[in-house]
Backbone bond lengths (Angstrom), bond angles and torsions (degrees), N, CA, C in turn:
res aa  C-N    CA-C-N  psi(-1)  N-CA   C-N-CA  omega(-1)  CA-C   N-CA-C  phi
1 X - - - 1.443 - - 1.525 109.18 -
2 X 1.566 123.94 116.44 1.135 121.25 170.47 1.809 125.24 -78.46
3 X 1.500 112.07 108.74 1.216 111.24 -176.71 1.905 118.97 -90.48
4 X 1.276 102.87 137.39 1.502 111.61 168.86 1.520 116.17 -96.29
5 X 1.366 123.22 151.67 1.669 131.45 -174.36 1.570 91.42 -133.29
6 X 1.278 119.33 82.41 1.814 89.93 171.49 1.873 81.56 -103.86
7 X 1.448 79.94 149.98 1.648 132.55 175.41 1.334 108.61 -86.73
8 X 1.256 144.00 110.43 1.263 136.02 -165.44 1.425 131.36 -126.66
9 X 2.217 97.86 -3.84 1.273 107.28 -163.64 1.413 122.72 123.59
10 X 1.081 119.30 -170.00 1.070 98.21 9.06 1.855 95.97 -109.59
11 X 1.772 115.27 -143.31 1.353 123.12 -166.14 1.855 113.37 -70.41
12 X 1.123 122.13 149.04 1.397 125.18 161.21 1.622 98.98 70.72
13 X 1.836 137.42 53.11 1.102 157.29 -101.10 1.352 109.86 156.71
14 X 1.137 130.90 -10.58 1.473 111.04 164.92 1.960 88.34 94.19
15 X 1.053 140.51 32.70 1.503 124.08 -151.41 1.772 97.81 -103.67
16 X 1.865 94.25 -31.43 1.810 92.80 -162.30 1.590 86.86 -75.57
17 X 1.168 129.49 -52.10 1.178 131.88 178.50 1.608 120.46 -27.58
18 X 1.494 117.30 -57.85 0.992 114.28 177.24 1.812 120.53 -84.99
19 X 1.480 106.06 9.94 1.404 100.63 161.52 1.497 117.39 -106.76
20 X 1.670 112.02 -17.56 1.472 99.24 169.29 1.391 124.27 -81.21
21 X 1.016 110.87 -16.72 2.129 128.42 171.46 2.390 88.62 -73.18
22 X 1.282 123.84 -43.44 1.263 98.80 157.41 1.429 132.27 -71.98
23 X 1.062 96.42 -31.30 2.071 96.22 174.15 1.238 101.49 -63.99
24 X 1.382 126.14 -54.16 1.637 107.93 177.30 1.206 132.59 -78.54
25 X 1.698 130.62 -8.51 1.268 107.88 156.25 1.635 116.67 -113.64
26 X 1.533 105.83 51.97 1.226 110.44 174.36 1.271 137.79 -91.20
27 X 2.054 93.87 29.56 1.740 105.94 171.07 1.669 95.70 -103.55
28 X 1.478 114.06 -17.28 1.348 120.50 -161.19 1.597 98.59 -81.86
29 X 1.526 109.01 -27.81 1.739 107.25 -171.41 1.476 90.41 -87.67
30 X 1.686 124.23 -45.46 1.621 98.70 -170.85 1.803 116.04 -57.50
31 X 1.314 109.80 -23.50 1.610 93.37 176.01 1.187 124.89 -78.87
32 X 1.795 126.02 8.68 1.034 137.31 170.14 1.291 129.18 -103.92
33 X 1.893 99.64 16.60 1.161 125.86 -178.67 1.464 105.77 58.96
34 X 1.377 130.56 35.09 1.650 134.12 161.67 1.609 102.82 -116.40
35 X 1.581 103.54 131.22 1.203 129.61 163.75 1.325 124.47 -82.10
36 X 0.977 134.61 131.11 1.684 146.15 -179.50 1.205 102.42 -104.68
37 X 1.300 143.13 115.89 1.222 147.70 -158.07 1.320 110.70 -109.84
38 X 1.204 141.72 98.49 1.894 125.32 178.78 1.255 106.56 -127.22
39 X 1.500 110.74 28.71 1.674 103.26 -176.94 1.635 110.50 -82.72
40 X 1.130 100.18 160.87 1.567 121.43 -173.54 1.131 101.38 -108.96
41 X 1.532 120.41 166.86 1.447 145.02 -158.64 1.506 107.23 -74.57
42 X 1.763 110.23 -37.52 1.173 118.11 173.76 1.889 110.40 -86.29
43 X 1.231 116.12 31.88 1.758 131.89 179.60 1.202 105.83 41.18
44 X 1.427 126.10 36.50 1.469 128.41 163.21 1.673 114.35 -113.55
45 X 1.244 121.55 133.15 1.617 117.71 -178.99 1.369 120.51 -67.54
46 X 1.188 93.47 139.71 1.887 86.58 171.04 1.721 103.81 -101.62
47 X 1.373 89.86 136.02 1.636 117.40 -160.13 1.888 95.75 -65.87
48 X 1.360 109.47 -28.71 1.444 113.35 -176.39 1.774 115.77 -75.42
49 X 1.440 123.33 1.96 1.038 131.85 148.00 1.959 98.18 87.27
50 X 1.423 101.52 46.51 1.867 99.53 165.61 1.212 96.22 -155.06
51 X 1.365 99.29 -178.78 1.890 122.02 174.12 1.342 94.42 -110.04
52 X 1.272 125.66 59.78 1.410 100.21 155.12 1.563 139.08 -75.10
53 X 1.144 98.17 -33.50 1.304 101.19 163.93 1.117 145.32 -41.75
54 X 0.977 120.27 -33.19 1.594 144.64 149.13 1.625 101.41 -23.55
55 X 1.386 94.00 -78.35 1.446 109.36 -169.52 1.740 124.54 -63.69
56 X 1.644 125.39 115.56 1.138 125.49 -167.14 1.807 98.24 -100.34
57 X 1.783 101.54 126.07 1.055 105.83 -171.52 1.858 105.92 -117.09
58 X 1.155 98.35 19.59 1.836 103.20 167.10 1.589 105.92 -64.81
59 X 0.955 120.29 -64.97 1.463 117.81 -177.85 1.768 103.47 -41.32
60 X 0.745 131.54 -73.25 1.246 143.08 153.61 1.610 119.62 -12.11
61 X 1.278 132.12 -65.82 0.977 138.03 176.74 2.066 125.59 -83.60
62 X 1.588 98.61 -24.97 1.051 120.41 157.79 1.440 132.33 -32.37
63 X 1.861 73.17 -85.40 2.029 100.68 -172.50 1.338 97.49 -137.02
64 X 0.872 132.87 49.89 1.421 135.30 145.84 1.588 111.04 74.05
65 X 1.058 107.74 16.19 1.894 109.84 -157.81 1.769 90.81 -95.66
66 X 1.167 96.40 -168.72 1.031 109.42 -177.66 1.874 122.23 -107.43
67 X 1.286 105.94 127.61 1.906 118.68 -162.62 1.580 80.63 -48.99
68 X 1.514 84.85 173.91 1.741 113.83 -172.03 1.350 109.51 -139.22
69 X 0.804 120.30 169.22 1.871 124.96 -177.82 1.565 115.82 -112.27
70 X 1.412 124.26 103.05 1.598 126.41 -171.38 1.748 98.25 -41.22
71 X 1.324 144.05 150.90 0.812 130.79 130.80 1.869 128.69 44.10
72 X 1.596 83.32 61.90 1.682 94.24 -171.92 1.492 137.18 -55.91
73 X 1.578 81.52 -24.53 2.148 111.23 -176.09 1.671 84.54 -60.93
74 X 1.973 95.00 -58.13 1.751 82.06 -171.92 1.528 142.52 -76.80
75 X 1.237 94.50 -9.47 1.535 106.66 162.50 1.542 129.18 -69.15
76 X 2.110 96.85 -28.56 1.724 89.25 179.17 1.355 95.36 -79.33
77 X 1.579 136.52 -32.13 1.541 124.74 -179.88 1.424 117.38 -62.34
78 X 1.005 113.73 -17.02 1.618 109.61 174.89 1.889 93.65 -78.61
79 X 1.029 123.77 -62.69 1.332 109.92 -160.97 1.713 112.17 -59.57
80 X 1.462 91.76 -27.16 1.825 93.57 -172.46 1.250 107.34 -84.80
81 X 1.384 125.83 0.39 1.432 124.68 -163.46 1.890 97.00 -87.96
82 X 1.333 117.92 -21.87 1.495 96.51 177.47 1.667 101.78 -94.90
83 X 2.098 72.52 -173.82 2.227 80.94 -144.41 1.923 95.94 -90.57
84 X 1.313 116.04 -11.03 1.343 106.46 -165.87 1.739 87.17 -64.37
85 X 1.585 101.16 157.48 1.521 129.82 153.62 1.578 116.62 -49.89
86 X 1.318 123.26 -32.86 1.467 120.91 -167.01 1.807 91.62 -136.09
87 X 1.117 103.63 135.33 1.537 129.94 173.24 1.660 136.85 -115.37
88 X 1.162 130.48 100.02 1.333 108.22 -152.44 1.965 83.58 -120.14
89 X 1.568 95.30 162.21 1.397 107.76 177.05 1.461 91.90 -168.95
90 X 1.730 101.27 150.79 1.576 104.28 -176.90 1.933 81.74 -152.57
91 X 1.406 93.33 163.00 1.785 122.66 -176.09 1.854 95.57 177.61
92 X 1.167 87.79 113.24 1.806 101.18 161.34 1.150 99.08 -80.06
93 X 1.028 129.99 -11.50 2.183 120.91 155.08 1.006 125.89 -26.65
94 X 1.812 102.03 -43.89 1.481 122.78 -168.15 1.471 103.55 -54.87
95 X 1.547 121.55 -44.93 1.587 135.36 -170.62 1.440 103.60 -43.74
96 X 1.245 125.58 -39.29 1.348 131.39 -175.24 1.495 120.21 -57.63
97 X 1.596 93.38 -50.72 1.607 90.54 164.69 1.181 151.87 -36.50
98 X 1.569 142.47 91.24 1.181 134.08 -156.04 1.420 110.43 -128.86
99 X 1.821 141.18 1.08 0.906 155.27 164.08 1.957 91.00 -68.86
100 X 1.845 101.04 129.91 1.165 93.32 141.59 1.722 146.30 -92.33
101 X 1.689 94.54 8.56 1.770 84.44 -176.83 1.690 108.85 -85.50
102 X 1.688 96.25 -17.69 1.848 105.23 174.65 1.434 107.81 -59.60
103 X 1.366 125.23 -48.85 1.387 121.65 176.19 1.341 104.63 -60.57
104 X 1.458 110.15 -71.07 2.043 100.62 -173.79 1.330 115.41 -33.07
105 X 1.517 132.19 -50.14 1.265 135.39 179.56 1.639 104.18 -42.62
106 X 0.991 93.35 -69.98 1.302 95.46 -164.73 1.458 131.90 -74.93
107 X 1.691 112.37 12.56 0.803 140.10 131.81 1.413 137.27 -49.71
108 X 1.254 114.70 -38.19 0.998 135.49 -165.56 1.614 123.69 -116.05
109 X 1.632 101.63 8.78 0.941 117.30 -179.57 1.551 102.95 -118.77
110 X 1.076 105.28 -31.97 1.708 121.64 167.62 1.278 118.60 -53.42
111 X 1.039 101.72 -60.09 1.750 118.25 164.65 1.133 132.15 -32.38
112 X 1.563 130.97 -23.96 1.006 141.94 -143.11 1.578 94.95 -120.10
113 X 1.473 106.77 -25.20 1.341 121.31 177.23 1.750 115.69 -88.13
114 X 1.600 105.12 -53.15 1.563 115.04 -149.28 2.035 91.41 -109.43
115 X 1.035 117.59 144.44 1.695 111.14 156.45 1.207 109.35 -84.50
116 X 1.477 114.12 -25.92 1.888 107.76 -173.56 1.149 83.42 -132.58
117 X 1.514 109.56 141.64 1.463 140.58 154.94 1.408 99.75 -111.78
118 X 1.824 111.26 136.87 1.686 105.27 156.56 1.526 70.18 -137.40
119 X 1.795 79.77 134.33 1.559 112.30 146.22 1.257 132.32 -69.15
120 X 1.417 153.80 111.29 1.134 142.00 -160.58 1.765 109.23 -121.23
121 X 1.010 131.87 92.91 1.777 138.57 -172.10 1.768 94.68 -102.17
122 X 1.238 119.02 146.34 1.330 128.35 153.54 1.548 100.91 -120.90
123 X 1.697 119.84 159.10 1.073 112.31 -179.30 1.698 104.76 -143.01
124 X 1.475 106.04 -166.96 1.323 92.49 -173.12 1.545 102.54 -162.09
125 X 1.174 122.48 143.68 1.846 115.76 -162.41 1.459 103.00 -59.92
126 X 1.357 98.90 143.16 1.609 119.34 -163.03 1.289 122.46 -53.07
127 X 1.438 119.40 -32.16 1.478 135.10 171.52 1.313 115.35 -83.12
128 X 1.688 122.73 -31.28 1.732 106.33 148.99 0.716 139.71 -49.80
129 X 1.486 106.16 -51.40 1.883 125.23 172.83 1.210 98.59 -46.05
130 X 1.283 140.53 -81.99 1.454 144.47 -159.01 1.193 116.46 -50.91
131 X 1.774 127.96 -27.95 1.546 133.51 -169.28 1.460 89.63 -90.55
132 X 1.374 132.82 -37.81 1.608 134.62 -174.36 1.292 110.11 -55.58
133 X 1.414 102.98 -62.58 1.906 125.60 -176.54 1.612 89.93 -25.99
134 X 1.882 109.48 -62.44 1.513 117.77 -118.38 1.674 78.78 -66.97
135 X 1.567 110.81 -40.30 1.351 136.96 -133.78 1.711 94.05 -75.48
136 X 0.865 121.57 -37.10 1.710 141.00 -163.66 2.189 93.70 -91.07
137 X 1.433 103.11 -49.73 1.441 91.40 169.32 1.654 130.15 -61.99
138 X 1.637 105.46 -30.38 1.375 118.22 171.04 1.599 118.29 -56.10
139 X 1.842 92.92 -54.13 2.067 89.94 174.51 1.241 99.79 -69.08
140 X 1.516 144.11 -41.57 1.358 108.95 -148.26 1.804 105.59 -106.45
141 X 0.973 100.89 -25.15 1.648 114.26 175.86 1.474 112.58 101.27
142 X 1.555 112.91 2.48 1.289 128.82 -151.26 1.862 115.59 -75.77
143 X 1.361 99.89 96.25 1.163 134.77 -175.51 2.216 116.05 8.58
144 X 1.639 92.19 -53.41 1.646 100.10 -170.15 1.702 97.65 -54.27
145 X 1.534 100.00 -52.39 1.565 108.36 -147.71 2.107 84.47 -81.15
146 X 1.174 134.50 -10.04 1.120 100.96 165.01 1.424 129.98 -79.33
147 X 1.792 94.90 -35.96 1.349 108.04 166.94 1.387 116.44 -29.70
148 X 1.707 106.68 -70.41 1.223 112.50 -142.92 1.605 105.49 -92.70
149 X 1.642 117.12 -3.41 1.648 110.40 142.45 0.894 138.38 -114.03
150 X 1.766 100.18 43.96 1.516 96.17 -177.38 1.701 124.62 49.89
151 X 1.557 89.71 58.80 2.083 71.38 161.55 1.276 112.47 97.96
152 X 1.211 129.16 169.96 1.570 141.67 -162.51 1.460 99.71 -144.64
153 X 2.029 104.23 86.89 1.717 109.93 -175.74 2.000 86.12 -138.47
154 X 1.331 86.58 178.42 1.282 83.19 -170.51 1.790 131.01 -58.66
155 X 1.506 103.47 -25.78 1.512 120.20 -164.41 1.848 90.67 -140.77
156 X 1.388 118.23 114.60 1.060 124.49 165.70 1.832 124.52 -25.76
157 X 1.043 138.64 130.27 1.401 140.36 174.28 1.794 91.77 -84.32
158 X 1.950 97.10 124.89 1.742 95.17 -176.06 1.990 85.07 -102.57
159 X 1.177 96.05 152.29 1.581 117.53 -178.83 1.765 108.00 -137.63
160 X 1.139 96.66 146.08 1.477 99.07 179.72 1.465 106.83 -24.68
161 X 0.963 115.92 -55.57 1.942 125.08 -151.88 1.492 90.26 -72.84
162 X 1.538 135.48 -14.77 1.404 132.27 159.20 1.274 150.92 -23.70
163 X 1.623 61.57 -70.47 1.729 115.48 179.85 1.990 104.17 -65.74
164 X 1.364 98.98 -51.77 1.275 99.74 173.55 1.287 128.92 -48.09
165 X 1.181 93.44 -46.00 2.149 114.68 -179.43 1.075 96.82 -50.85
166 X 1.460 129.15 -50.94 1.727 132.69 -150.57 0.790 127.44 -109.14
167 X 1.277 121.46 4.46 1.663 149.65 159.11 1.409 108.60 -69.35
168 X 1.199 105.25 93.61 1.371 116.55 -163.52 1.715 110.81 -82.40
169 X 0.956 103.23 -58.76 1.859 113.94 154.77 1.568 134.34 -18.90
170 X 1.387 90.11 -61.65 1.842 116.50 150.30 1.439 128.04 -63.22
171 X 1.549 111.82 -38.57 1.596 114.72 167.87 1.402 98.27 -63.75
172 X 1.412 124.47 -66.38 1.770 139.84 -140.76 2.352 84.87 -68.73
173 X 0.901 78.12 -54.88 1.507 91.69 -157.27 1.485 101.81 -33.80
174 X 1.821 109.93 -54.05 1.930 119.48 -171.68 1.318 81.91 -57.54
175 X 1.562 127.05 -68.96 1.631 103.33 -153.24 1.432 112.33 -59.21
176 X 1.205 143.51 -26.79 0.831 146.23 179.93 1.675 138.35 -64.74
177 X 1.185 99.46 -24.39 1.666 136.98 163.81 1.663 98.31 -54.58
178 X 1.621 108.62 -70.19 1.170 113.68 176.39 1.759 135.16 -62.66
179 X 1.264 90.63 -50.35 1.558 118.51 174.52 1.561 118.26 -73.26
């Protein structure tokens, strides 16, 4: 039975952490017949240990909607295309997701590859998460998290589309429908 682990997040979670401790012992997981997956769309890995690429976060950073998944058929063939039994891939990208037909898809594109999917999310109380986001958009300037708090002030401005992000119940729940 070929198993999938996607990692999904979500952000400000300990996430880079636990993908560079996989990039580096990812000779120790292939002899345990687990794959670490970081390939990109163009079938080259990213050395930083996610699929982000996959994941299109214009919608997202735009207009407030919810990211989408490039080409999901081809994303579950990239993950199903290696030979180990167990497959793992992680992107706190995934967190962004808030459409449910993006999850069903890609559900259903997974499927075709994996018999078991586990979703794996860690989370973190809602008012940390949000002071981290703002705090991480301030040092780096990095586009989503300015977007999506409005700006570089001391305490994030929460807006409906916030509220959505941090609704943890509502995140856990769509994947969960599927997953």
């Amino acid at each position: 039975m070929k198993t999938l682990y996607l990692h999904i997040g979500s952000h400000k979670t300990g996430t880079t952490s636990i993908q560079q401790s996989l990039v580096q012992h990812r000779n120790i997981l292939n002899a345990q017949n687990i794959a670490f997956c970081t390939i990109k769309p163009d079938g080259t890995n990213n050395d930083k240990g996610t699929v982000h690429q996959w994941i299109n976060l214009k919608p997202f950073i735009e207009e407030q909607k919810s990211a989408t998944i490039d080409n999901p058929t081809a994303f579950a063939s990239a993950l199903g295309s290696h030979d180990e039994s167990t497959v793992i891939a992680s992107s706190e990208n995934f967190s962004f997701i808030g459409d449910e037909s993006v999850v069903e898809e890609l559900f259903e594109s997974l499927s075709r590859h994996f018999e078991q999917i586990k979703i794996v999310i860690y989370i973190r109380r809602q008012d940390k998460h949000a002071v981290s986001h703002h705090q991480e958009g301030a040092k780096s300037q990095w586009n989503a998290e300015i977007g999506y708090f409005k700006g570089v002030k001391a305490l994030p401005t929460l807006e409906k589309s916030n509220f959505d992000y941090l609704n943890y119940e509502k995140k856990i729940g769509l994947w969960a429908k599927y997953f």
